[in-house]
N, CA and C atoms as an extended XYZ file, in Angstrom:
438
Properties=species:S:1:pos:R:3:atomname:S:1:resname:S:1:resid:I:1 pbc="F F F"
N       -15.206       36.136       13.545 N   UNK     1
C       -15.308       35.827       12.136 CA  UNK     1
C       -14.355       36.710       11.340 C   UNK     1
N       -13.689       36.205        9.859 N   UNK     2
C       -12.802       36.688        9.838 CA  UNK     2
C       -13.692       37.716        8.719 C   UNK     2
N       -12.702       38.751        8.324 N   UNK     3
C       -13.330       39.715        7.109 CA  UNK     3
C       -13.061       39.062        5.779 C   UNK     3
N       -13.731       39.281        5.059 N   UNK     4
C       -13.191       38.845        3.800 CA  UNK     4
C       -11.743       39.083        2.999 C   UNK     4
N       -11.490       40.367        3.442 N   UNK     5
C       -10.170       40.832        2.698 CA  UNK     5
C        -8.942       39.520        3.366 C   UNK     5
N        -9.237       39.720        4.899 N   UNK     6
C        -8.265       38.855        5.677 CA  UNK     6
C        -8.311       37.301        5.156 C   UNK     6
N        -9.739       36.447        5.003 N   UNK     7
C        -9.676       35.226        4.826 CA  UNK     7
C        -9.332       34.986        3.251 C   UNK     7
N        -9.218       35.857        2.131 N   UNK     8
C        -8.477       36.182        1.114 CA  UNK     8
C        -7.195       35.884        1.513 C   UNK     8
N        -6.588       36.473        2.237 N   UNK     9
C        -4.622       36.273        2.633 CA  UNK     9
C        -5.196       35.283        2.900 C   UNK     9
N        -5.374       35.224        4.146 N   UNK    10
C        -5.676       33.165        4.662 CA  UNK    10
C        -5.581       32.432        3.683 C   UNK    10
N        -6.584       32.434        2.497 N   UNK    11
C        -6.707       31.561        1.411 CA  UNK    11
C        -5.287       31.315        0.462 C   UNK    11
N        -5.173       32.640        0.336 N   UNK    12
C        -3.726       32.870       -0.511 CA  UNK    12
C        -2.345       32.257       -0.190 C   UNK    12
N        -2.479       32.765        1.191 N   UNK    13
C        -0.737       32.316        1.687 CA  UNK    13
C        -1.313       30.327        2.039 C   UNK    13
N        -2.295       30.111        2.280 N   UNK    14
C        -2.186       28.548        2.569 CA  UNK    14
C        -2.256       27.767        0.848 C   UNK    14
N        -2.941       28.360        0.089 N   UNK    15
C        -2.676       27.298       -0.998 CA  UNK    15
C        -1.604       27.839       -1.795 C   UNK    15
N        -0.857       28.768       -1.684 N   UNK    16
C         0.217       28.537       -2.457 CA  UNK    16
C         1.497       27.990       -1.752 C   UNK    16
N         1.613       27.800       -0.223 N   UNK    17
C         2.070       27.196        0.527 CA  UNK    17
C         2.186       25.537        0.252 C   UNK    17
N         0.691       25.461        0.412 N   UNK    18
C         0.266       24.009       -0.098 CA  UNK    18
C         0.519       23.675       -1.909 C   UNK    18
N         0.658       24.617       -2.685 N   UNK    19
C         1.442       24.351       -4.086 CA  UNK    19
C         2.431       23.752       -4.163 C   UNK    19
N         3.413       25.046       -2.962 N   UNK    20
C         4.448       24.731       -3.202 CA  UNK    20
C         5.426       23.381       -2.949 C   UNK    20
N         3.950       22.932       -1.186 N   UNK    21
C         5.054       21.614       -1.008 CA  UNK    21
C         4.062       20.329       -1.674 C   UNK    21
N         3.199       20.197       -2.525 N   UNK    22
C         2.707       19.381       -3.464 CA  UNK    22
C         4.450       19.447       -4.375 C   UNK    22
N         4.598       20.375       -4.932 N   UNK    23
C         6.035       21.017       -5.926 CA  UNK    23
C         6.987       20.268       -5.578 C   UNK    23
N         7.033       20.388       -4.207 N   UNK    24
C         8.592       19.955       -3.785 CA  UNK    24
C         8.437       18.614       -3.415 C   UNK    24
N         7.278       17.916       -3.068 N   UNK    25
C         6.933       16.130       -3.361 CA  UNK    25
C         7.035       15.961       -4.310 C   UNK    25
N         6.485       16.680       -5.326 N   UNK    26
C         6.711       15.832       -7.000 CA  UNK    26
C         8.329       15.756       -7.019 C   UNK    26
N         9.282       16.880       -6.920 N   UNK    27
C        10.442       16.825       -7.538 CA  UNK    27
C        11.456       15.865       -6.676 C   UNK    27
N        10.785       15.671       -5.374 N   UNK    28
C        11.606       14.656       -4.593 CA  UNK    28
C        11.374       13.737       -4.602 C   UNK    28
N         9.758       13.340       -4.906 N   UNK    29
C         9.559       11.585       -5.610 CA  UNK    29
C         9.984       11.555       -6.784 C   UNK    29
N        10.268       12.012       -7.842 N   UNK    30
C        10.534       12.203       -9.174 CA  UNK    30
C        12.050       12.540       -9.526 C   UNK    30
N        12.782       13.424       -9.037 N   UNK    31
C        13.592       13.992       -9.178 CA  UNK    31
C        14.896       13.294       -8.314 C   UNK    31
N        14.590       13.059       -7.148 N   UNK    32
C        15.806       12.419       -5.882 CA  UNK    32
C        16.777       13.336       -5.805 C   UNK    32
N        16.282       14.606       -6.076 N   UNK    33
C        17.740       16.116       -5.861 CA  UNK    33
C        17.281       17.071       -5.036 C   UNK    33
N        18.299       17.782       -4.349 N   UNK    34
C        17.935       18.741       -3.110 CA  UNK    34
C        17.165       19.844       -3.564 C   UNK    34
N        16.598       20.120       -4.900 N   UNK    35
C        15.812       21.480       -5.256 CA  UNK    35
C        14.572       21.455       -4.616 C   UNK    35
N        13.782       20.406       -3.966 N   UNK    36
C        12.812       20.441       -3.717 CA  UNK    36
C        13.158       20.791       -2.119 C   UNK    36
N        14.126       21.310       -1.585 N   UNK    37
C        14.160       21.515       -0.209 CA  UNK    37
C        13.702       23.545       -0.417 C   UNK    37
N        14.094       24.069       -1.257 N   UNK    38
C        13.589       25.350       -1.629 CA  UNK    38
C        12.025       25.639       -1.400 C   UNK    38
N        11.294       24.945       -2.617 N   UNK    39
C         9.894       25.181       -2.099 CA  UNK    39
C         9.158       24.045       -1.289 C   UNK    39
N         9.932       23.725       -0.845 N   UNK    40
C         9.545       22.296        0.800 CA  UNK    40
C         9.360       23.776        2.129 C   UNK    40
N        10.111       24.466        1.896 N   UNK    41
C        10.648       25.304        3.564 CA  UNK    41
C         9.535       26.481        2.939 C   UNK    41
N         9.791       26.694        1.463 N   UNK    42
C         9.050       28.062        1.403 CA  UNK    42
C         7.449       27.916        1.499 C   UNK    42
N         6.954       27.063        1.066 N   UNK    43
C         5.608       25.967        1.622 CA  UNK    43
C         5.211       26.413        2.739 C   UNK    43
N         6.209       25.847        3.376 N   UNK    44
C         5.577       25.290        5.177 CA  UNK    44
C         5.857       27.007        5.841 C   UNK    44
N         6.492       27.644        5.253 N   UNK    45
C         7.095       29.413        5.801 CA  UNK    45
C         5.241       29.652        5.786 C   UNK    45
N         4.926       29.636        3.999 N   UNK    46
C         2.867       30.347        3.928 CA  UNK    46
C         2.322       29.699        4.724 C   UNK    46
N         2.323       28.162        4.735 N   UNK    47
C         1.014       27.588        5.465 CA  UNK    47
C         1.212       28.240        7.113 C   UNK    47
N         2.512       28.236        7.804 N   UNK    48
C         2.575       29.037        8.754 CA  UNK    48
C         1.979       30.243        9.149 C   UNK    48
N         2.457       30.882        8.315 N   UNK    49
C         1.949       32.772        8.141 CA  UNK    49
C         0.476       32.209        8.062 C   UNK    49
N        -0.232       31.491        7.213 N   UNK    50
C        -1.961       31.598        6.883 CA  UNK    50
C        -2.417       30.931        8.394 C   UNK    50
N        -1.516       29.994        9.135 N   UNK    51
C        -2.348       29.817       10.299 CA  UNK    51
C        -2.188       30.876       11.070 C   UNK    51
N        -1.282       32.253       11.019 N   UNK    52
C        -0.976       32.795       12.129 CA  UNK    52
C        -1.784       33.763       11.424 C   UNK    52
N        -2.223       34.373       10.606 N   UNK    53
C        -3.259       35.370        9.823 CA  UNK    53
C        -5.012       34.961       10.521 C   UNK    53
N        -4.848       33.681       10.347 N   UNK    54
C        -5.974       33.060       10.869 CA  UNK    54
C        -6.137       32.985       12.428 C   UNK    54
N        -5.560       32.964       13.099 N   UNK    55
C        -5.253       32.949       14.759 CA  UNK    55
C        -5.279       34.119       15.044 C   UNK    55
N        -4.536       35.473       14.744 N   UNK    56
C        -3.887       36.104       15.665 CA  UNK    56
C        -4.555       37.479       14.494 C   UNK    56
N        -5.681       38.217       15.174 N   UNK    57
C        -6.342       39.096       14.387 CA  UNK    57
C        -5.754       40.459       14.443 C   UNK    57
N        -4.277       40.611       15.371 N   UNK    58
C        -3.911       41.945       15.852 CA  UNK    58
C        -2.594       41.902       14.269 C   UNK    58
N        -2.201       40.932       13.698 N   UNK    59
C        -1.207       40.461       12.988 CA  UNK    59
C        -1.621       40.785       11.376 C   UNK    59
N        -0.967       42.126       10.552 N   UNK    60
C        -1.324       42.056        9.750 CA  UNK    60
C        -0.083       41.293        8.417 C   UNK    60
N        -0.549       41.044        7.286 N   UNK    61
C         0.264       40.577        6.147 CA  UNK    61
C         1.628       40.993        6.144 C   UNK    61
N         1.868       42.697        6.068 N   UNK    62
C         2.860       43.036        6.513 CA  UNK    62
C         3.854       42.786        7.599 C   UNK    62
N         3.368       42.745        8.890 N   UNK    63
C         4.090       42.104       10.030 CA  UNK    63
C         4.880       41.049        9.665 C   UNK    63
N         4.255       39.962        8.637 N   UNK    64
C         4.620       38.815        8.416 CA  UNK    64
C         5.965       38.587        7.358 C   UNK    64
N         6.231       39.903        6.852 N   UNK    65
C         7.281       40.238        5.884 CA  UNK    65
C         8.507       40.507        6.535 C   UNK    65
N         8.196       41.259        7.676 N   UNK    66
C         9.599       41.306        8.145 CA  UNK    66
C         9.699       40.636        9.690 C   UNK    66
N        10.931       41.282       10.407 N   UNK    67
C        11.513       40.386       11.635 CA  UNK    67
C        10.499       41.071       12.775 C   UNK    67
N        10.243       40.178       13.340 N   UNK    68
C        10.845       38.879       13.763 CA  UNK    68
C        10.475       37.428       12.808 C   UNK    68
N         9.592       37.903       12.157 N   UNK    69
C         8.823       36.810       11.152 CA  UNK    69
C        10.089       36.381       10.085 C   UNK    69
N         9.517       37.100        8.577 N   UNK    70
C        10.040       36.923        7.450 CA  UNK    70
C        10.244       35.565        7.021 C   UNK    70
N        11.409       35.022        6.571 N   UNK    71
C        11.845       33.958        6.582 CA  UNK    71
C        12.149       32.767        7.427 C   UNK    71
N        12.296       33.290        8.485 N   UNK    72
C        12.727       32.464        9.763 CA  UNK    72
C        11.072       31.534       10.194 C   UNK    72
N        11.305       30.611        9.765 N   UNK    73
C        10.693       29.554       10.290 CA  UNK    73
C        10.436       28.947       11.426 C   UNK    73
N        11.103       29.130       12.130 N   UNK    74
C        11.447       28.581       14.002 CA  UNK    74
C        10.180       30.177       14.400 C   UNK    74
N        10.810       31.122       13.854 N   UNK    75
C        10.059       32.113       15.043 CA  UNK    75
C         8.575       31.979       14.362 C   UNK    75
N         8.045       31.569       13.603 N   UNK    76
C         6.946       31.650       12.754 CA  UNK    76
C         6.110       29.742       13.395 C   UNK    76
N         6.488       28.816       13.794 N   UNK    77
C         6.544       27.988       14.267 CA  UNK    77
C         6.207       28.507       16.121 C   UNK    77
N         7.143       29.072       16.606 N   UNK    78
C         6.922       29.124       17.977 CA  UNK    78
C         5.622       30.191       17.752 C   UNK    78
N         5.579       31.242       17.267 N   UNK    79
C         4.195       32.112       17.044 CA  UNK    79
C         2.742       31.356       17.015 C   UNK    79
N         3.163       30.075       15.927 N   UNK    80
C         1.806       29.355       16.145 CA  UNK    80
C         1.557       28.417       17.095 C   UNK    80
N         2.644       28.020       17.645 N   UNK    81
C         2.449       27.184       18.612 CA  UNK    81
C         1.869       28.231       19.944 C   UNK    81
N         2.162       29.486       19.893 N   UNK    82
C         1.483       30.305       20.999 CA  UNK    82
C         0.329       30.320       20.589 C   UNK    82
N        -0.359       30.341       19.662 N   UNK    83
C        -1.440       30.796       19.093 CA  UNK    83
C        -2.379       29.518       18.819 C   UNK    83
N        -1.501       28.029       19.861 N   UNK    84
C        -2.398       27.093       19.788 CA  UNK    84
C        -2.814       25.701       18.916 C   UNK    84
N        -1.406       26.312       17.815 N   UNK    85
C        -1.194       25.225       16.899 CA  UNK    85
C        -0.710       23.487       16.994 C   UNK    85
N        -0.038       23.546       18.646 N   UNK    86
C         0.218       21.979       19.346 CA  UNK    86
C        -0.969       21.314       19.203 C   UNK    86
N        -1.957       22.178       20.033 N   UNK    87
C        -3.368       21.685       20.092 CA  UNK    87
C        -4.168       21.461       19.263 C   UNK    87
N        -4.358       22.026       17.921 N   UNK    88
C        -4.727       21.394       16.540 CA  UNK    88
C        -4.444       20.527       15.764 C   UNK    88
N        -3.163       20.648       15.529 N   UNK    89
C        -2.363       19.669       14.831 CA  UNK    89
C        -2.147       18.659       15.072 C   UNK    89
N        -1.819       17.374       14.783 N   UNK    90
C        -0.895       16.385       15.396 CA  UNK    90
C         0.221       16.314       15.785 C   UNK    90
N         0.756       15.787       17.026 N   UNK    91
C         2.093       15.330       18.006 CA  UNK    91
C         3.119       15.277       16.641 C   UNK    91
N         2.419       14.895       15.478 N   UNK    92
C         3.627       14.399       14.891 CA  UNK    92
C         4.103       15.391       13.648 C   UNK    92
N         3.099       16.113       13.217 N   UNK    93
C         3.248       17.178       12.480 CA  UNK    93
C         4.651       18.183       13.406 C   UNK    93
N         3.875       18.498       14.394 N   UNK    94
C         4.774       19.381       15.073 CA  UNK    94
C         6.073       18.756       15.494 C   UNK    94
N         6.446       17.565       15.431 N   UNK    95
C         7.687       16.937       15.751 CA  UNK    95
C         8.542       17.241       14.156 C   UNK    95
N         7.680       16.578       13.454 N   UNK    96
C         8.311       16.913       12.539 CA  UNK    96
C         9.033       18.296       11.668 C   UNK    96
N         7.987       19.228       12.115 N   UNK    97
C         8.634       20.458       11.798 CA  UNK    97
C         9.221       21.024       12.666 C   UNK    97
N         9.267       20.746       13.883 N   UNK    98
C        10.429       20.786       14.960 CA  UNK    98
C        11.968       20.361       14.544 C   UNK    98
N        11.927       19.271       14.016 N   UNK    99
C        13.206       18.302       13.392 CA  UNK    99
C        13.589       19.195       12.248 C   UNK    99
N        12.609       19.702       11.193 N   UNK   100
C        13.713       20.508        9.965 CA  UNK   100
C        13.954       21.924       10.310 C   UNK   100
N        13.368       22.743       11.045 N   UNK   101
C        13.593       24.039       11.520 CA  UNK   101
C        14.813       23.583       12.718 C   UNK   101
N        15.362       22.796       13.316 N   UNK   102
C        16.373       22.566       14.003 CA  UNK   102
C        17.484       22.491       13.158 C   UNK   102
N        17.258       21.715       12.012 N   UNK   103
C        18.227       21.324       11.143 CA  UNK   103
C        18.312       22.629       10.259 C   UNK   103
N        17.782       23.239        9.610 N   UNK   104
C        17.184       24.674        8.943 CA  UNK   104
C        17.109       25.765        9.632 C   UNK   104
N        17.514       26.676       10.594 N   UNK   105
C        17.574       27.126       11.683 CA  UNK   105
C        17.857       28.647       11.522 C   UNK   105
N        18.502       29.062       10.124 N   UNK   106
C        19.440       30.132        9.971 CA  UNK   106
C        18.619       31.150        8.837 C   UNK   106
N        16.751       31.795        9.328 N   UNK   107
C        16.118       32.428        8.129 CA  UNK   107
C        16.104       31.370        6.975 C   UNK   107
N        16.310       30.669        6.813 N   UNK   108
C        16.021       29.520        5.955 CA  UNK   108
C        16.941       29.578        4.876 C   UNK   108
N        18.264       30.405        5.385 N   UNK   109
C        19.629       30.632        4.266 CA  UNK   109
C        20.846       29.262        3.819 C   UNK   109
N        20.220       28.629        4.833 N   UNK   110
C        20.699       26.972        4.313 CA  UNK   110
C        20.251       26.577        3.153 C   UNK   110
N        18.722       26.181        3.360 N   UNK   111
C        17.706       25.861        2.545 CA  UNK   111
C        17.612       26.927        1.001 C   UNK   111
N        18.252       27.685        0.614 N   UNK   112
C        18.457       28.423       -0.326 CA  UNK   112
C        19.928       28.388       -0.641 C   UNK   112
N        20.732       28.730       -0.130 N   UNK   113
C        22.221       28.681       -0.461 CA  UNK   113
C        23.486       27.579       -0.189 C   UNK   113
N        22.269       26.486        0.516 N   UNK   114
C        23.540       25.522        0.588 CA  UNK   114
C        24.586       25.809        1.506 C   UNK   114
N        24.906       26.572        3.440 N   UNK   115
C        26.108       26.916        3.320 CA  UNK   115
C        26.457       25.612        4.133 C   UNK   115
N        25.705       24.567        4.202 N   UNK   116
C        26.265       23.700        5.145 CA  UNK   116
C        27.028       23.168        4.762 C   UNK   116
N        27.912       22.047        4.775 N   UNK   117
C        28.391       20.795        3.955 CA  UNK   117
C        27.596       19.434        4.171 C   UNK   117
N        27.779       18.407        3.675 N   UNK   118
C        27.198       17.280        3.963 CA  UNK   118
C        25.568       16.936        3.659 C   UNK   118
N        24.849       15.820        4.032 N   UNK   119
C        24.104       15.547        3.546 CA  UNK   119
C        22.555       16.213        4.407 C   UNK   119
N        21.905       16.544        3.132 N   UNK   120
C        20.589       16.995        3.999 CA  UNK   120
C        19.715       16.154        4.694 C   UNK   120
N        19.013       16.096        5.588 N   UNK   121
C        18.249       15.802        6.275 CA  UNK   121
C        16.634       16.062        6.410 C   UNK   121
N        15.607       15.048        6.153 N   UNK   122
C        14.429       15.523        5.822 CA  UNK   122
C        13.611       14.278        6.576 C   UNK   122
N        12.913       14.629        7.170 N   UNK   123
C        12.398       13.631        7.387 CA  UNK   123
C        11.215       12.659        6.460 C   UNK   123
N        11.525       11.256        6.547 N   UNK   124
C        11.249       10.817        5.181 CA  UNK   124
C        10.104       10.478        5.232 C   UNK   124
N         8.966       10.939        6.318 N   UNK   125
C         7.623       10.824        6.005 CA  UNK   125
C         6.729       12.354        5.805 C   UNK   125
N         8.080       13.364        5.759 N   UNK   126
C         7.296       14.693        5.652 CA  UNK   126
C         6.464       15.152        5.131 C   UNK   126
N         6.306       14.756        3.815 N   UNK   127
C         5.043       14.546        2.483 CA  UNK   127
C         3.619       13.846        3.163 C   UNK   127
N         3.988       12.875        3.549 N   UNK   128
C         2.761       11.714        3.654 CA  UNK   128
C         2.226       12.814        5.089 C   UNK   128
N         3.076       13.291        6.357 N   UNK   129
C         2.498       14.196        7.365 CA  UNK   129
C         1.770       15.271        6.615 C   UNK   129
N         2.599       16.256        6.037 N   UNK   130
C         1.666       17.458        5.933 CA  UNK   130
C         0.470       17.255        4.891 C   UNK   130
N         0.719       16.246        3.896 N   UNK   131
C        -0.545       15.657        3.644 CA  UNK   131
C        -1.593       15.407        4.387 C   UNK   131
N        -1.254       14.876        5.362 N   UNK   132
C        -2.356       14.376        6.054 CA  UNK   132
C        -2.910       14.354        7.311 C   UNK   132
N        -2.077       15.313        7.366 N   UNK   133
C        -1.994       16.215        9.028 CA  UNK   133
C        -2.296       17.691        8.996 C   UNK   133
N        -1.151       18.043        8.041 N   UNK   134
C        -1.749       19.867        8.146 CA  UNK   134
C        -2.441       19.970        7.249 C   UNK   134
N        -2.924       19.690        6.048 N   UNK   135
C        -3.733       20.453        4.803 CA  UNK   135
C        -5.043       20.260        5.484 C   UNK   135
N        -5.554       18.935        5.811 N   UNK   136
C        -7.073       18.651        5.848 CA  UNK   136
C        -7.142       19.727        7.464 C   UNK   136
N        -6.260       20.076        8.323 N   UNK   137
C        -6.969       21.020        9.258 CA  UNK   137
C        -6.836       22.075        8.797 C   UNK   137
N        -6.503       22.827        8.367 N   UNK   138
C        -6.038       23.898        7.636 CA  UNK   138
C        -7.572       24.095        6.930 C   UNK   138
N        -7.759       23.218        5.930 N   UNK   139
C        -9.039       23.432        5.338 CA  UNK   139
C       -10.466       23.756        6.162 C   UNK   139
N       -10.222       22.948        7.065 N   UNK   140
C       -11.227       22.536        8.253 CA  UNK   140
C       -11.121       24.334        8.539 C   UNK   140
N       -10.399       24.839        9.132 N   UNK   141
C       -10.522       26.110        9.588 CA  UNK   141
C       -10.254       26.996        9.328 C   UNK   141
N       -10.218       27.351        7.727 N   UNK   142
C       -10.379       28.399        7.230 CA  UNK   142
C       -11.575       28.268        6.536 C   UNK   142
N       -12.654       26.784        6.398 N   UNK   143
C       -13.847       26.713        6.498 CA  UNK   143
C       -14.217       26.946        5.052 C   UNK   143
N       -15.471       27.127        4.714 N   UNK   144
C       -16.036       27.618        3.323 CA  UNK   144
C       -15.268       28.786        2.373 C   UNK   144
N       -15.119       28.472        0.998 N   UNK   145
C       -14.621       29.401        0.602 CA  UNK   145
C       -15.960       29.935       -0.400 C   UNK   145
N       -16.010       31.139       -0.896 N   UNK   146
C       -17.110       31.650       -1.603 CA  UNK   146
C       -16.736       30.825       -2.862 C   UNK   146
């Protein structure tokens, strides 16, 4: 069971995670411009960290600030997938964030600075997945909130 202070972070880093990529659906159904790829990656970076806060009890907040963590998405991705996240999630969640951390690959300095050329790549059911794939487990197991 987790402590309170800890399921606090849990709570914290998953709904502002989950803010952020509600944020970055509005501005990409609404908007049709690459700003929503900013808090799309920085999103899915918390909800990551809050499943790996939630999994992995030796792992504190700090750890999660710097390397091997930090920004880098792929290593924050393979962490939860050690920690069991294939097996929760859906085949397709994890495909899918397989596909933009391939494409996104570099601490997430693409996804902020643009150094690629050419057109971005997103997969175009990413919204409707973590809608409806990661939030409702996510909720499921971080369980009751006070």
């Amino acid at each position: 069971m987790l402590q309170d202070s800890r399921k606090i972070d849990v709570i914290r880093f998953y709904q502002l995670g989950k803010d952020c990529i509600e944020d970055a659906g509005f501005l990409y159904e609404n908007k049709k411009n690459q700003s929503f790829s900013i808090l799309l990656i920085h999103g899915i970076e918390l909800v990551l960290k809050s499943y790996i806060l939630l999994k992995d009890e030796n792992i504190k907040v700090e750890d999660l600030k710097k390397r091997p963590f930090g920004h880098e998405c792929q290593k924050l991705l393979d962490k939860s997938k050690k920690l069991g996240f294939e097996n929760i999630f859906s085949k397709e969640a994890v495909e899918v964030l397989e596909f933009l951390f391939g494409y996104y690959s570099n601490d997430s300095i693409e996804v902020r600075y643009r150094t690629k050329t050419g057109l971005k790549l997103f997969p175009p059911d990413i919204f409707k997945v973590l809608r409806e794939k990661v939030f409702p487990t996510m909720r499921f197991l971080i369980g009751p909130t006070k």
